[in-house]
C-alpha beads as a LAMMPS data file, in Angstrom:
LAMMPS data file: protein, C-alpha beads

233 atoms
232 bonds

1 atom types
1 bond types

-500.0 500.0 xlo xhi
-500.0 500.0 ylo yhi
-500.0 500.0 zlo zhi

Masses

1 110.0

Atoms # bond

1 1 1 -11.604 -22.064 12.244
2 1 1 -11.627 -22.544 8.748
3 1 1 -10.690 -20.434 5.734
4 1 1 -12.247 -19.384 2.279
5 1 1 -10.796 -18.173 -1.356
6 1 1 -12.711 -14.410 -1.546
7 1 1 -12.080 -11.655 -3.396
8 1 1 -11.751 -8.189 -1.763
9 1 1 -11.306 -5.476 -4.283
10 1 1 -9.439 -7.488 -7.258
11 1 1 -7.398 -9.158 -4.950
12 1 1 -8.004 -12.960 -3.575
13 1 1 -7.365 -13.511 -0.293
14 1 1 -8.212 -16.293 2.653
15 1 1 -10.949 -15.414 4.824
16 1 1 -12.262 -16.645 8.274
17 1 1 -15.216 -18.897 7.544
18 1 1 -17.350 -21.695 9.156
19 1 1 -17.039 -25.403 8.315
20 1 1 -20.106 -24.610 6.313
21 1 1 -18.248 -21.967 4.451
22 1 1 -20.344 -19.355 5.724
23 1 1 -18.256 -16.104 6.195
24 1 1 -17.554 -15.248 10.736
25 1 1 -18.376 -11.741 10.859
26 1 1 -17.526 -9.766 14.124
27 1 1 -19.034 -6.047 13.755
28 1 1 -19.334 -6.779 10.205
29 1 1 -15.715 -7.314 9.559
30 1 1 -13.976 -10.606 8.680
31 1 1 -10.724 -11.340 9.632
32 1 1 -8.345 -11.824 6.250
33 1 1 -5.034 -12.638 4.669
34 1 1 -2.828 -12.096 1.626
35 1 1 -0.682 -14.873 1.911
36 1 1 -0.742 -18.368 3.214
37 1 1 2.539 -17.628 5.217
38 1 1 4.377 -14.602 6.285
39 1 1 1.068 -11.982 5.815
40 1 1 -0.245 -10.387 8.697
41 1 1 -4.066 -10.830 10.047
42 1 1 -6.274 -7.843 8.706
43 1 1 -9.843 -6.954 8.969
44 1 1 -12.041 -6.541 6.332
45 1 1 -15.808 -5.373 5.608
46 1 1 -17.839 -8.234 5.135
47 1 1 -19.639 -6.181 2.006
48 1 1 -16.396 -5.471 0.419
49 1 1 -15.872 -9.640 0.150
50 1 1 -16.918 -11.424 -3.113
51 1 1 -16.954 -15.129 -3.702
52 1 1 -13.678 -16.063 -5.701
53 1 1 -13.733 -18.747 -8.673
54 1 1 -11.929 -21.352 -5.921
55 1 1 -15.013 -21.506 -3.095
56 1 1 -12.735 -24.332 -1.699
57 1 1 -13.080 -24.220 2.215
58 1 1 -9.789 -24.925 3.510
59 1 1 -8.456 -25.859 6.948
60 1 1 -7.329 -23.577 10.021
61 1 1 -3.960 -24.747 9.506
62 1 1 -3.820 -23.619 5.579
63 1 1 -2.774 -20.210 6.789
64 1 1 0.076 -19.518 9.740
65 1 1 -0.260 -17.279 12.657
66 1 1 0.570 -13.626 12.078
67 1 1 0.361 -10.675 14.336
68 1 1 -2.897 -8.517 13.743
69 1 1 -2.230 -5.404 11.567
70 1 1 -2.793 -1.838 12.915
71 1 1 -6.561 -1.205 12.878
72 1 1 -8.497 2.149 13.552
73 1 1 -12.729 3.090 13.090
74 1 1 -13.031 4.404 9.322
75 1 1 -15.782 5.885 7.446
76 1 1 -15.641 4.130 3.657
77 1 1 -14.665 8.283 2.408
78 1 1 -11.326 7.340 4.284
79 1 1 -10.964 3.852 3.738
80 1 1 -10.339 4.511 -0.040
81 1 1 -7.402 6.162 -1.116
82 1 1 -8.190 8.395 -3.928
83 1 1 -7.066 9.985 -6.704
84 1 1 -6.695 13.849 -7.388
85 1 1 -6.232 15.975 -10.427
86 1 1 -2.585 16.368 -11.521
87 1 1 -1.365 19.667 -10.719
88 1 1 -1.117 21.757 -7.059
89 1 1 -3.045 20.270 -4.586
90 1 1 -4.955 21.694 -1.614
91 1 1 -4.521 20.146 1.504
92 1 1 -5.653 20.087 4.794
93 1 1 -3.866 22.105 7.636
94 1 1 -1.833 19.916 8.961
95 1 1 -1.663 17.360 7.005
96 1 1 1.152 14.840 6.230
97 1 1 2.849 15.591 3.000
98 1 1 4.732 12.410 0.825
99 1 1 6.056 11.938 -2.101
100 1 1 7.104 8.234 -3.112
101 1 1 8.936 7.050 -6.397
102 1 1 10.626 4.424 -7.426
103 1 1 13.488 3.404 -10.742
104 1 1 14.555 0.313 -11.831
105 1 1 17.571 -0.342 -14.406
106 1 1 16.001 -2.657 -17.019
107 1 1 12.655 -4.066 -16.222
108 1 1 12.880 -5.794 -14.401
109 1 1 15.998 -5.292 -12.941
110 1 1 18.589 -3.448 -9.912
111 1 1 15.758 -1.069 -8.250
112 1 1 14.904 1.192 -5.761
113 1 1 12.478 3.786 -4.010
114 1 1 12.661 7.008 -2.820
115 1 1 10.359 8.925 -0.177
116 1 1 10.305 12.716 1.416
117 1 1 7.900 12.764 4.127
118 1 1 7.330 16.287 5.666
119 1 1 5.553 16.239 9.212
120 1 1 5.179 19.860 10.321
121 1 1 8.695 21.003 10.334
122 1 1 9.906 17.534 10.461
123 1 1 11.133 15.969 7.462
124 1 1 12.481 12.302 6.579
125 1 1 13.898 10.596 3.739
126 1 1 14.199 7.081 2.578
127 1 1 16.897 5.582 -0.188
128 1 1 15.917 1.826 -0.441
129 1 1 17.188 -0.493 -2.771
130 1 1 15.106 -3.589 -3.629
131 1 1 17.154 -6.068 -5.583
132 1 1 15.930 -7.655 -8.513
133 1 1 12.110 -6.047 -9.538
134 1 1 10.334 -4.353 -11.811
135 1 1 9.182 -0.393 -11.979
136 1 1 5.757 -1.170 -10.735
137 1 1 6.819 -2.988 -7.882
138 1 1 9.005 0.160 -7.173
139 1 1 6.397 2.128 -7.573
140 1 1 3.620 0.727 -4.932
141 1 1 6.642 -0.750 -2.329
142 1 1 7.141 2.873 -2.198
143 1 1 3.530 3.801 -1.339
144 1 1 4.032 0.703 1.095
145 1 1 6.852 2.515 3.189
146 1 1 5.414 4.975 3.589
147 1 1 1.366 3.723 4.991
148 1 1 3.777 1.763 7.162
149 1 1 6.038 4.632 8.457
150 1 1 2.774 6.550 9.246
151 1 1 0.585 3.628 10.340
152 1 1 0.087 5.520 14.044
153 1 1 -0.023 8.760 12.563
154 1 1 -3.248 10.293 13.481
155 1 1 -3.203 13.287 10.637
156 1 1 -4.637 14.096 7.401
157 1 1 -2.123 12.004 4.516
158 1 1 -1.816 12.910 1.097
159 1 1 0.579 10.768 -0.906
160 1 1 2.285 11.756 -4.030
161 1 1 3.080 9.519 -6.512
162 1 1 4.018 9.851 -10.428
163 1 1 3.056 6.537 -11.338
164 1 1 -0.275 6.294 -13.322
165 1 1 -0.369 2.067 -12.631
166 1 1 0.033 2.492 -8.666
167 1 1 -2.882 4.984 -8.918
168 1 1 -4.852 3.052 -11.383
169 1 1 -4.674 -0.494 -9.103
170 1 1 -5.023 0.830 -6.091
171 1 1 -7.870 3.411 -6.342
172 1 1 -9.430 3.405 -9.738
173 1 1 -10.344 -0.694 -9.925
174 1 1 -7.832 -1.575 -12.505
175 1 1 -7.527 -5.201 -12.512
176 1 1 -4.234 -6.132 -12.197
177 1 1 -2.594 -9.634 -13.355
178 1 1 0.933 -9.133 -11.557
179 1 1 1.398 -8.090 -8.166
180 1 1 -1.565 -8.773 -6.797
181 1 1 0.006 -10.011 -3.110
182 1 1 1.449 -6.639 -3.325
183 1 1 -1.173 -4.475 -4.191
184 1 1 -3.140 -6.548 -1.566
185 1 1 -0.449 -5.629 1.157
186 1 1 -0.433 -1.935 0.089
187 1 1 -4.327 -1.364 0.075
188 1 1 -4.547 -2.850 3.383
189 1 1 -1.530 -0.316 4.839
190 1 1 -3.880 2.410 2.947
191 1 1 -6.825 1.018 5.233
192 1 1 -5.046 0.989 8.320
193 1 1 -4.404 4.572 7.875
194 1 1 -7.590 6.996 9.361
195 1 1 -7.275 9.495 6.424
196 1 1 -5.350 8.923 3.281
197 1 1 -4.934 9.639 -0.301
198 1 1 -3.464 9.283 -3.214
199 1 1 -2.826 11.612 -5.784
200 1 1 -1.097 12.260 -8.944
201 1 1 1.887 14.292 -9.839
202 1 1 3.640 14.693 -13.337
203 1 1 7.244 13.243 -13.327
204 1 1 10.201 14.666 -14.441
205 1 1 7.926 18.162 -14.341
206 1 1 10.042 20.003 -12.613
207 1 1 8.156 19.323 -9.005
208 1 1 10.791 19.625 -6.707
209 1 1 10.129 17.367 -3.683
210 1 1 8.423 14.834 -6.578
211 1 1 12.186 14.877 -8.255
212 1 1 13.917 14.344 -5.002
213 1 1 11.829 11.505 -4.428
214 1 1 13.469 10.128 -8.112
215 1 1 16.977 11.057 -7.000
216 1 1 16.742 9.043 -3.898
217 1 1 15.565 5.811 -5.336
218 1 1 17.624 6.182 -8.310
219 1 1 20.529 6.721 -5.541
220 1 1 19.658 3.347 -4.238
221 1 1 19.785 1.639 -7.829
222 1 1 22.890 2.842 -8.364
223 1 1 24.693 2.332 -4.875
224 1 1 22.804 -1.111 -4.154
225 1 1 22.331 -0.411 -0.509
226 1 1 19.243 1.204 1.619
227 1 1 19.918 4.114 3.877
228 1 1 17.422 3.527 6.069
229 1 1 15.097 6.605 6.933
230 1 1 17.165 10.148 7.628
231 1 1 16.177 12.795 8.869
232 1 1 16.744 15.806 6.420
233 1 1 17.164 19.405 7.049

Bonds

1 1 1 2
2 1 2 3
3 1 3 4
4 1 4 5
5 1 5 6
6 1 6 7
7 1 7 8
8 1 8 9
9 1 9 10
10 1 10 11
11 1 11 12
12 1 12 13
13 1 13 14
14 1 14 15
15 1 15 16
16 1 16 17
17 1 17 18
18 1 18 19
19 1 19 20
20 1 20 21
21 1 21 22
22 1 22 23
23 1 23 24
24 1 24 25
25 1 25 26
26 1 26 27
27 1 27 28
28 1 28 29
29 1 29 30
30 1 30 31
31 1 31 32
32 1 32 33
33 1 33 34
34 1 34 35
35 1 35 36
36 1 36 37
37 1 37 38
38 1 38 39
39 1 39 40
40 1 40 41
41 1 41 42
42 1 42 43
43 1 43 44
44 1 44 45
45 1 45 46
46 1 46 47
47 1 47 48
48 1 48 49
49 1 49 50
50 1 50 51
51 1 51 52
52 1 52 53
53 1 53 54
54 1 54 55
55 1 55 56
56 1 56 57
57 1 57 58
58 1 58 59
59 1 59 60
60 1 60 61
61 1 61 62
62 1 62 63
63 1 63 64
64 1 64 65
65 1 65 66
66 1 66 67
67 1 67 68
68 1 68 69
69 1 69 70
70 1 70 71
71 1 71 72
72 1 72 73
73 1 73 74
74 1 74 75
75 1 75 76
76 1 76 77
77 1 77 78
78 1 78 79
79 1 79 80
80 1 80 81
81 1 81 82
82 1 82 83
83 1 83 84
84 1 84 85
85 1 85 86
86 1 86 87
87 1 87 88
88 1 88 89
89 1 89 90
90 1 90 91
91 1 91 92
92 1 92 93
93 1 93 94
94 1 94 95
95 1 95 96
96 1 96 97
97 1 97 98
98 1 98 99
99 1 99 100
100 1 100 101
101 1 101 102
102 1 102 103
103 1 103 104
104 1 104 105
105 1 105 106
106 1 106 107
107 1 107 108
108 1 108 109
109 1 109 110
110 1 110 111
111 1 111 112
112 1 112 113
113 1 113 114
114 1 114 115
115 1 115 116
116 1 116 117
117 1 117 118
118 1 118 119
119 1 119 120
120 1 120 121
121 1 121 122
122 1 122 123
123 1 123 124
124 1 124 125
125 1 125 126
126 1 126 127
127 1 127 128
128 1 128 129
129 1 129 130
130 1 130 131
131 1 131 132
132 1 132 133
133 1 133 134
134 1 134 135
135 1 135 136
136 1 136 137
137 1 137 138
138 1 138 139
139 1 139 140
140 1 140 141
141 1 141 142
142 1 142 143
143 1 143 144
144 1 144 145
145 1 145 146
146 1 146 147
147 1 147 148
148 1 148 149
149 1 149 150
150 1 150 151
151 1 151 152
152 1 152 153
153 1 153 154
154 1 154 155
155 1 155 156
156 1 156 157
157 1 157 158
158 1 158 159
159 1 159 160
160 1 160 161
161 1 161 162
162 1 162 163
163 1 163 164
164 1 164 165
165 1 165 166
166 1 166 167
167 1 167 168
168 1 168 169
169 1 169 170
170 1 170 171
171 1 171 172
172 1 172 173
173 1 173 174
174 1 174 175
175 1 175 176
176 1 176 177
177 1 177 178
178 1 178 179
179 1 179 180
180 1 180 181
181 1 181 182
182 1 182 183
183 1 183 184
184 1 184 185
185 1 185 186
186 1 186 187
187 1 187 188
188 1 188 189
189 1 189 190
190 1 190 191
191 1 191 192
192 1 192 193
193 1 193 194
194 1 194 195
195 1 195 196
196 1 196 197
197 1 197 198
198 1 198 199
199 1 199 200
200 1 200 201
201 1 201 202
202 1 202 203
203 1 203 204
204 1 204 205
205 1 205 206
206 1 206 207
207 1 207 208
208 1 208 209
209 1 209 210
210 1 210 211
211 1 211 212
212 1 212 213
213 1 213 214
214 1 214 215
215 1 215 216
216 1 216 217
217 1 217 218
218 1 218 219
219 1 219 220
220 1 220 221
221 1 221 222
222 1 222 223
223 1 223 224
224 1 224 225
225 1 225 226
226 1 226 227
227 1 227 228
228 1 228 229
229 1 229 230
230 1 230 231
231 1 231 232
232 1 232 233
């Protein structure tokens, strides 16, 4: 089956057409992907795709075979991850509580990310480093870990984040000229997720699991290795 240039909320992606270039809808989703190679096979609202500048209809072959990402029944409220006001948040009884950051050393340059993840009484940490990259990319591969470390958690998620940009492409429509595989990648983790969102936090504020989150990717910058996730007392 044939796919299609599209663009699905800033991003353009390859899409499951018709040799008439007609969009195959099942339920009124579509399957997509990021990437030519090496992106997984996501759904997407037919609604949410718009015609991209390159209508070219390209062959089934023009994109390999990859394993279908998670998928769950979503109302639109939870498909979008949103912003909150800066400051304390309320959130729901038992929901999962994140805080992602990232730091890079010249930018771009040596970086990492840092996560806390509290679960009920359980709580997790991640020190990653990422090579060679810039803040941004820090910044949302951060977000990234951690839609995918909670991709089959069924629980109210409410990420924390200090970075204006990750908010700003991923739930406010900012148009983004770099990154946009990545942002693609991270919207679509968001998707997967039943209830999810974003919101803003002050860095450097004095916010303590928000500065943890900076010591543990600026740990990885400065060690060059990844500890993997921990579990922390």
């Amino acid at each position: 089956m044939p796919w299609k240039s599209m663009m699905l909320r800033g991003s353009q992606v390859f899409a499951r057409c018709g040799a008439d270039g007609a969009l195959v809808a099942e339920g009124g989703r579509v399957e997509i992907r990021y990437r030519r190679t090496g992106s997984k096979a996501y759904q997407a609202a037919a609604r949410n795709l718009e015609p991209a500048a390159d209508a070219t209809v390209y062959p089934d072959d023009h994109c390999d075979g990859a394993e279908p990402a998670p998928a769950r029944a979503k109302t639109a409220a939870r498909a979008k991850a949103k912003e909150a006001a800066s400051g304390p948040a309320s959130h729901p009884e038992g929901a999962v509580i994140v805080y992602a950051d990232g730091a890079c050393s010249g930018n771009p340059g040596p970086a990492g990310l840092g996560i806390v993840l509290i679960d009920g009484d359980r709580r997790e940490e991640l020190s990653e480093f990422l090579g060679t990259a810039t803040n941004n990319i820090a910044e949302l591969t951060g977000i990234l870990r951690a839609a995918e470390r909670l991709r089959d958690r069924e629980a109210p998620i409410r990420i924390h984040t200090d970075s204006q940009y990750s908010i700003g492409v991923l739930a406010k429509g900012w148009k983004a000229k770099k990154n946009q595989a990545l942002i693609g990648e991270v919207k679509a983790a968001l998707e997967a997720l039943d209830d999810v969102t974003l919101h803003y936090v002050p860095g450097h504020a004095g916010v303590a699991l928000n500065e943890r989150a900076d010591e543990l990717a600026r740990a990885a910058v400065v060690a060059r290795k990844s500890s993997g996730w921990v579990r922390a007392r």
